[in-house]
Structure formats: structure tokens, C-alpha cells
N, C-alpha and C positions, 0 to 999 in steps of 0.2 A: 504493500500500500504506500509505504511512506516512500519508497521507487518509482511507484509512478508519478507521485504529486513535483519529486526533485526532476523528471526527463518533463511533463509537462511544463513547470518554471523558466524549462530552459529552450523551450519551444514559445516563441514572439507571440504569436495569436492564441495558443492557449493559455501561455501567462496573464495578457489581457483578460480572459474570459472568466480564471479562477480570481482576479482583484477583483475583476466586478461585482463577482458572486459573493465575495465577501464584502465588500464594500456595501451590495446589499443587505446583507445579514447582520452587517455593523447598524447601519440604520434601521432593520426593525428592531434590533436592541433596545437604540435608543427610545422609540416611541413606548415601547413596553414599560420603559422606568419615565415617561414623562405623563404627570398627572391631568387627569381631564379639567378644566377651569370648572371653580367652583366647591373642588375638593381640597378640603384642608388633612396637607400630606401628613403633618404634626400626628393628629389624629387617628389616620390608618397607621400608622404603625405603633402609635399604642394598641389599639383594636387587634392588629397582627398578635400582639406579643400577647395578648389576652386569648386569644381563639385559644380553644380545646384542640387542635390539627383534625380536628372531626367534619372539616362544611362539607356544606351537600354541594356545591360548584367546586369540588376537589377535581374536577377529572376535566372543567372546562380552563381550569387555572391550572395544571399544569402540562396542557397542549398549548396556554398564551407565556409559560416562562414565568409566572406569578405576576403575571400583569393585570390577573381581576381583581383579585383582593387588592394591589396599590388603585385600583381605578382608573388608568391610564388609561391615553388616548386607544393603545392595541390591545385596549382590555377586553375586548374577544376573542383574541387571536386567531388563529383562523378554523376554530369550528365551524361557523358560520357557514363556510365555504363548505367543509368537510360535511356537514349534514347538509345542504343543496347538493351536491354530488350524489350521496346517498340517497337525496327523496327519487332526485331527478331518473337514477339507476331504476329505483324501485320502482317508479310510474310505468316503465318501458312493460311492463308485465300490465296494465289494467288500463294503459291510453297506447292503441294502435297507430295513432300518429308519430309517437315515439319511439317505437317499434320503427318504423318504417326511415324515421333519420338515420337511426343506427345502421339499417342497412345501408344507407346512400352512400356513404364513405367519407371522404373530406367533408362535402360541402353540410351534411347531416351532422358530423360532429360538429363544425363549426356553430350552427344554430344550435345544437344543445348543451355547448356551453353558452351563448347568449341566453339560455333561458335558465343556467347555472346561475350566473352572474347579476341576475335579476334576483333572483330566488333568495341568492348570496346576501343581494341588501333588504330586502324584506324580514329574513329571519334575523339579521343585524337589527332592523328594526326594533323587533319583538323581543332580542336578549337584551338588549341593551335599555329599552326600556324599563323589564324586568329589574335590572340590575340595578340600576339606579331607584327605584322605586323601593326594590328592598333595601340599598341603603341610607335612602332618605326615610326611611320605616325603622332602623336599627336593627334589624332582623337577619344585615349580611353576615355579621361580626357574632350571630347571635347577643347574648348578655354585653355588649360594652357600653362602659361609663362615659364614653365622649360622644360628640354626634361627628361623623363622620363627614357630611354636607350639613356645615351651621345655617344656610341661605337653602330653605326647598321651597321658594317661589316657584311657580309653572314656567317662569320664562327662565330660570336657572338649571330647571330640569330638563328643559325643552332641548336646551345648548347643549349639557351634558351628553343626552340623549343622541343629537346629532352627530356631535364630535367623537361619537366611540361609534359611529354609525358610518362614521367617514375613514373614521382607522380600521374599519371592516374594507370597508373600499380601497383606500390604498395598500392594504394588506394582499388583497386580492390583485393589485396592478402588481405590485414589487414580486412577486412569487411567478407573473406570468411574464413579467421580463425577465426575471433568472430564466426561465424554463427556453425562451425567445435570444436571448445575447450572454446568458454564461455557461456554467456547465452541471447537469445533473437536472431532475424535475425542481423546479420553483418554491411548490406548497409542501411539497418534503422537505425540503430542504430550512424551511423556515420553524416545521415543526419539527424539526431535526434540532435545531439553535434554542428553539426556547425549552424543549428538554436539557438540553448540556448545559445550557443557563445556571440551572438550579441546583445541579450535580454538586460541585466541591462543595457548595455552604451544606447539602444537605449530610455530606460527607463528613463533614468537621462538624457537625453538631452531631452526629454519631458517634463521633470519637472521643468528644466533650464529655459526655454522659457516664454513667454508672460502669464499671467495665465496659468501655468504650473503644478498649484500644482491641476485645475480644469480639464483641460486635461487630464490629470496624473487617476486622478478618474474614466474619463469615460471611458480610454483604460482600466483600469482596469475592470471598470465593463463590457466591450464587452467583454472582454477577458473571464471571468466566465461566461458569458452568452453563449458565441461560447462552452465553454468547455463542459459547462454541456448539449449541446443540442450533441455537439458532442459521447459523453459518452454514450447519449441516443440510438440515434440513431444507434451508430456504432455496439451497442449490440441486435439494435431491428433485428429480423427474419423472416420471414413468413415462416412456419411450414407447406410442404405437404405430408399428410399424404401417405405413403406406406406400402402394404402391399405382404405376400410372401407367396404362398400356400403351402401347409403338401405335399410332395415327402417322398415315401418309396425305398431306395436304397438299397438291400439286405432287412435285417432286421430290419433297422436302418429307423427314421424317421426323415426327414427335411425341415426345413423352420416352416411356421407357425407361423413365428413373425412379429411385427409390429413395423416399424419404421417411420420415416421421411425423407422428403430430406429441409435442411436448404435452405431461401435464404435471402441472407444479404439485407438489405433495399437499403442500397449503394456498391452494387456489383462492381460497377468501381474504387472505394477507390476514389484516389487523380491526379489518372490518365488524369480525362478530365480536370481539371482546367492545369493542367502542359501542356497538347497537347494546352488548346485555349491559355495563354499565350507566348508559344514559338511560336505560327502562331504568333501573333498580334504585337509577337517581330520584327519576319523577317524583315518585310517590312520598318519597322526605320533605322535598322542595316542598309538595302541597301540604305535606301533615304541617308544615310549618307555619301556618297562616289557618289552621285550623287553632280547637279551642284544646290547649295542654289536658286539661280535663277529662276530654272525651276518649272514651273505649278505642276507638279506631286510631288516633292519634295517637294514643300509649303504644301499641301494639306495632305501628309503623317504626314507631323512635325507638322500640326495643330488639325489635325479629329484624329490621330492613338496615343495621348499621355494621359496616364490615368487619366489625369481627364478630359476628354472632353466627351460629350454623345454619338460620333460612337463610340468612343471605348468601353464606357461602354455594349452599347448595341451589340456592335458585340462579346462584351467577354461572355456574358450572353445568348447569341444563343450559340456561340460556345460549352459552358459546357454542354449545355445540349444535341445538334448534339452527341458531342463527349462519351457523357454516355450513351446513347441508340448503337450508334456503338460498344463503346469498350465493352457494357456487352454484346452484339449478338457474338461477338469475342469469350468471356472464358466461356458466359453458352449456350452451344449446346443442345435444345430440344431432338433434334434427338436423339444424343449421349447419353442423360439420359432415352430416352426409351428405346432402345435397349439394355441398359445394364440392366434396370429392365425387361424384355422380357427374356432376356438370362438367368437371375437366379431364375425365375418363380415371380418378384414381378408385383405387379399393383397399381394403385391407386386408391381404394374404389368408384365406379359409373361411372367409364372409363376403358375402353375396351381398352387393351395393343396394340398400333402402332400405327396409326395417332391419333384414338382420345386422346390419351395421350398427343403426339406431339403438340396438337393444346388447349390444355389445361395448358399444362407447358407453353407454347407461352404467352396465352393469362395472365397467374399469370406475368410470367416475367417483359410483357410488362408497364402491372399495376404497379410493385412494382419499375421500373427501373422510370415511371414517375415520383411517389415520390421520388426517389432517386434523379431525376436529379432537382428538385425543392429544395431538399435539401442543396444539392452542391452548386445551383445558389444561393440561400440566405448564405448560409457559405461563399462564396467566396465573395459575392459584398456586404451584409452589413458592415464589418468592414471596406471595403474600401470608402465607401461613407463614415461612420465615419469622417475615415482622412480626405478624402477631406473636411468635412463641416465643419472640425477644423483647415486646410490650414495646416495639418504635411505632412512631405516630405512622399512618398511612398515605401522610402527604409526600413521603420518600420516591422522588423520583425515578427509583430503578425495580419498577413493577413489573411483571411481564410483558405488558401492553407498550412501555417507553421502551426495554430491550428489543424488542421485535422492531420496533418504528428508528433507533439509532443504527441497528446493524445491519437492517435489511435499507438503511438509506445510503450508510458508506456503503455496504457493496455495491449498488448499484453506482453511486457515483465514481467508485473507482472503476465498474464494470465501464464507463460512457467514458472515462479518462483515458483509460487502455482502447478501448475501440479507437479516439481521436487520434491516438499516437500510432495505431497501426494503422491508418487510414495515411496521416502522412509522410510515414515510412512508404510506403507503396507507391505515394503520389511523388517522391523522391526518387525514389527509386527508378521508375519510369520514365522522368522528365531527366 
């Protein structure tokens, strides 16, 4: 890794491309620690130092770098984005117009991200609204003694409201110009930054603490352990063989090669852990504007908080519900027969239309099991960890952040090495 970043340095235009990228990643830093107008910064971080490490926006603050709780301008970070993506994915199943972009190819994805990036500000809208509202309520901080917005006039909230609406927006530009002028995907790469953000401080208050310096060891060693299984995995494949018959068209002879169709072990990526933790959020968020009092609210705030065993056990269905869903979503049996049908391929001892269909089905099925047993151990061993060390939960290197750091370096060092092999060749040549 650190091989390629030194040949690409030393290469002129990809030098350029990796300042840029950083250069961008320096600036959504910055917006992440600058306060929205109106908030008195004094105040959130007494509030900080108060919270119990227990909020129910733990999972939305640290995909922003801890930029909700300061209240900053990128105090959404880019979930926003990341659940437009998601709704937009999941409509394609129940609006056939959607459907039918997806097949068009360029010009269809294009418009489906323009209806991302709508989406993108609308749900900005509605978080950020949210957000503000419960901390002009005191209710973000839970119990704290100071008011965190001393001014909750409407037209101070209205600002607020805008301005983290518009750090939604520029959030969204800066991540699609990485992806457009540097190197690597954009919106990875930014929730790449505000994970590692948070890493050393959460590290050295680990080490601060009660045998700390024994703590300190094991998170480290889970952490290498998650890495290297993730590393593993995320490059493992299953390889189905296809093949494409001899066509003579004029005089000219085609096909008659042998390929494969890839399918990744973990097709869903990081997808199902992000859908079961935003479900098992909800229902906190809302007990909490309910009456302490009531039956239903005891019971939410007792059974739905991470370390109790419904929750673990209901987050451990969820991932795996959600990874047989979400990969029947983006790998279409159908769709991969008919398009080897259409160019004359097949797959060696299956007969091209259903029994292909019912074979790619039955791979799928198998490989999405293992996939979703993988997720479920990536996702809940680290977190039992914490719990059987008594560390708060807002510890940055959960299953969910380890999959989303390692699986972003390798791909960015995967698009590094391709750049360099491209202009080794193009060298070469000329």
C-alpha cells in the first residue's frame, strides 16, 4: 500500500489528483468542527462531557466525525446522501420507471442520481430540522444543565436549519468532485475521514481508563483481527464459469471465449448493518419525546439499548433479513440470463433461460448465507468486546467502521495500482 501511494507521488498527474483529494478531505474536516450560527460552542461541550456515551444519533454522528453533537455546519455528514441512495435503490423494486433507468445505462444512471441528489436535500431537510428542534428542546444532550441554543427564535432556527441543510449540499458537491478530479469514490472516501477522525482520541481515552493500557491491547488486537478477516473476505469470489459460442458474421468469426461472472462473498457490502441499526434507532429516538412514565417507553429504554440481549439479538436477525433482501435487490438472476442468452453465452451443463435462472439463484442464495454470517460476526463480535470491557459504545472501531475503513483503502489503493498500470502501458507504447 504504502508502495503505491510513494510511485503514484512520483507520477505528475496522479500527484495532483491525490493533493486534491486530500485537500478535499482537509476541508470537510474543517466544516465538521465549525459551529452552525447561533450555537453556543461553550455549551456543547459541557453537554459532551455530560452525555452518558449512550445517544440514540450515535450511528448518525459517527458517519459525520462527531460533527452532530458539536452542531456544525456538516453536522449531517453524509447520511443524508447514504439513505437517498438507499431509498432510491429500494424504489427500483415497486416504481417501474426506475426499473427501466437502471437498464438504460449512462444516460438512466445519470437521472437517478439527479433524483438522489434531490432526495439528498429533502431528507437534509427533515434531519436537520429534527436536530435542531431537539436541541432547542434539550433533549439532544439528554439531562444537561446549559441550553445549548440560548436564542430558539423561529428565524434562528430557521438559519440553523438551512445552514446544516446546505452543509448537506456541499457535502454532496465535494465527495462528487473527488469521485470527478481525484482518486478513489468521493462519499467513501469522506466517510472514510470522518471515521479516522475520531480514532486516536477514542484510543487514548481507552488507554486513560481503568487498566487501560490492557484494554488498549485487546481493541487493538480485535481490530487486526476484524481487518485481516475483512481483507479476506472482501476479496474472496465465487467464480461462475461462462461460456460464449463461435458466431460467423460475414467472414468474420465471434465469441468462443470463456469467461466468468464474479460474485463477491459479501454482495450487500455494509448496507445491512447501516438499515438494522437505523431501524433499532427509531424507536429510542421516538420513546424519547414520549411520557418516561408510560409502559411502552420503559420497555423501549430498557430491551432497545445496546447492551441488553433484545437488542443484540434483534440487530443480528436484522443483518442478516437485510443481506438476503438487499442482494435479491442489485443481483437479478433473470437479468444475468438474459443478457448471456442475448450475446450467445451459457454456463457449461445449463441450458440458457430458466435452468440458468434457477442455478445462478441457487449459487446466490449459498454465497449471500455466508455473506450474511459474515457481517453478523463482523458486526457483533467487536461489540460484545466493548460490552465485556464496560467501554462506552461510541468507540469508533465497531464492525460497521472496520468494514467501511478497509474495504475503502483497498479499493482506493485497488484505482491507484490500476492508474499506474495504465500509464506504465501508455509509456510503454509511446
Amino acid at each position: 500500500m504504502l508502495s503505491a501511494f510513494m510511485q503514484a507521488f512520483r507520477t505528475p498527474d496522479l500527484r495532483s489528483k491525490l493533493l486534491f483529494t486530500l485537500g478535499i478531505m482537509a476541508l470537510f474536516r474543517l466544516g465538521s468542527v465549525l459551529p452552525t450560527p447561533g450555537v453556543n460552542l461553550a455549551n456543547v461541550q459541557i453537554c459532551i462531557g455530560q452525555a452518558d456515551g449512550e445517544n440514540l444519533l450515535s450511528l448518525i454522528n459517527i458517519f459525520s466525525g462527531g460533527a452532530l453533537l458539536q452542531l456544525s455546519v456538516f453536522a449531517l455528514g453524509i447520511m443524508p446522501y447514504i439513505t437517498a441512495s438507499i431509498i432510491i435503490q429500494l424504489l427500483r423494486v415497486v416504481i417501474p420507471r426506475f426499473e427501466e433507468l437502471h437498464k438504460e445505462g449512462q444516460a438512466g444512471t445519470a437521472k437517478l442520481t439527479e433524483y438522489t441528489r434531490y432526495l439528498t436535500i429533502g431528507l437534509g431537510v427533515l434531519q436537520s430540522a429534527t436536530i435542531v428542534a431537539t436541541a432547542a428542546n434539550g433533549q439532544l444532550f439528554g439531562s444537561c444543565s446549559v441550553p445549548v441554543i440560548p436564542n430558539d427564535s423561529p428565524l434562528n432556527l430557521a438559519l440553523m436549519i438551512v445552514t446544516m441543510t446546505a452543509g448537506t449540499g456541499l457535502i454532496m458537491w465535494l465527495g462528487e468532485l473527488i469521485t470527478e478530479r481525484g482518486i478513489g469514490n468521493g462519499m467513501s472516501l469522506l466517510i472514510f475521514t470522518s471515521i479516522i477522525a475520531r480514532f486516536p482520541q477514542s484510543m487514548i481515552s481507552v488507554a486513560g481508563g481503568n487498566n487501560g493500557l490492557v484494554k488498549f491491547a485487546v481493541i487493538i488486537g480485535v481490530v487486526l483481527v476484524a481487518t485481516a478477516a475483512v481483507i479476506f473476505v472482501e476479496q474472496a469470489t465465487r467464480r461462475i464459469p461462462v461460456q460464449y459460442a463461435k458466431r460467423m458474421i460475414g467472414r468474420r468469426q465471434y465469441g468462443g471465449s470463456t469467461t466468468y461472472i464474479p460474485i463477491k462473498i459479501n454482495t450487500a457490502g455494509v448496507i445491512p448493518v447501516i438499515f438494522a441499526s437505523s431501524l433499532l434507532a427509531m424507536p429510542l429516538f421516538i420513546a424519547q419525546f414520549g411520557n418516561p412514565q408510560s409502559s411502552w417507553v420503559t420497555w423501549i429504554m430498557t430491551h432497545l439499548q445496546q447492551t441488553d440481549t433484545v437488542y443484540l439479538v434483534g440487530y443480528g436477525v436484522l443483518i442478516v433479513c437485510f443481506t438476503f433482501f438487499y442482494t435479491a435487490i442489485t443481483f437479478d438472476p433473470e437479468e444475468i440470463a438474459d443478457n448471456m442468452k442475448k450475446y450467445g453465452g451459457f454456463i457449461p451443463g445449463f441450458r440458457a433461460g430458466e435452468p440458468t435462472v434457477r442455478y445462478l439463484s441457487h449459487v446466490i442464495n449459498r454465497v449471500t448465507t455466508a455473506g450474511s454470517v459474515y457481517l453478523l460476526i463482523l458486526a457483533m463480535a467487536p461489540t460484545l468486546v466493548v460490552i465485556a470491557m464496560g467501554l462506552s459504545q461510541q468507540l469508533p472501531f465497531g464492525g460497521t467502521t472496520i468494514l467501511i475503513m478497509v474495504g475503502v483503502g483497498l479499493q482506493t489503493v485497488k484505482e491507484i495500482n490500476s492508474q499506474l498500470q495504465q500509464r506504465h502501458y501508455e509509456g510503454f507504447l509511446s
